[in-house]
N, C-alpha and C positions, 0 to 999 in steps of 0.2 A: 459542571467541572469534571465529576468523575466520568463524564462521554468523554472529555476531551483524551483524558487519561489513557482511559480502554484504548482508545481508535490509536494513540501515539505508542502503545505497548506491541497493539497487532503492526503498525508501519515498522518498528523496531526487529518483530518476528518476520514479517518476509523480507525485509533487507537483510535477514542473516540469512533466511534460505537462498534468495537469489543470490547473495556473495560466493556460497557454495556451488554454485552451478556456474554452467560455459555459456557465457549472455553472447555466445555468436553460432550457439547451436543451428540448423535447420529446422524451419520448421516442420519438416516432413520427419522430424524425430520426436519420440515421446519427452526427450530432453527439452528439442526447442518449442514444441506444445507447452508442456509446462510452463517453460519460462513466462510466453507470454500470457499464460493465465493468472502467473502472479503479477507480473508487472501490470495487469489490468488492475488485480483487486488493490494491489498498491495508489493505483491513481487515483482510483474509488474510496481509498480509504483517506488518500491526502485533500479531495473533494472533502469530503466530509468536517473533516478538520475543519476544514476553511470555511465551511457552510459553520461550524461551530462559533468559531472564532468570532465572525462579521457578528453574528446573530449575541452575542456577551458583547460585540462593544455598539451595538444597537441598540442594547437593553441600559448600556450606561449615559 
């Protein structure tokens, strides 16, 4: 339960950075680089989640 927590605190953390920035940057900019390096680990982190999730109600 405390993974589920951590992984929902980090999704929480880059959706305030991404909010911050221009999501129609280029990527030919260190702006639009960025972005999609978070929006990776975002989807990487909501993976997880879900890999969490299935696996607590597998176990019930």
């Amino acid at each position: 339960m405390a993974k589920i927590q951590e992984l929902m605190a980090r999704k929480r953390q880059l959706k305030a950075v991404m909010r911050m920035m221009e999501s129609d940057a280029s990527f030919d900019t260190e702006e639009g680089r960025m972005y999609a390096s978070l929006l990776v680990k975002l989807v990487v982190v909501e993976m997880h989640i879900e890999a969490q999730e299935k696996e607590k109600i597998a176990h019930i």
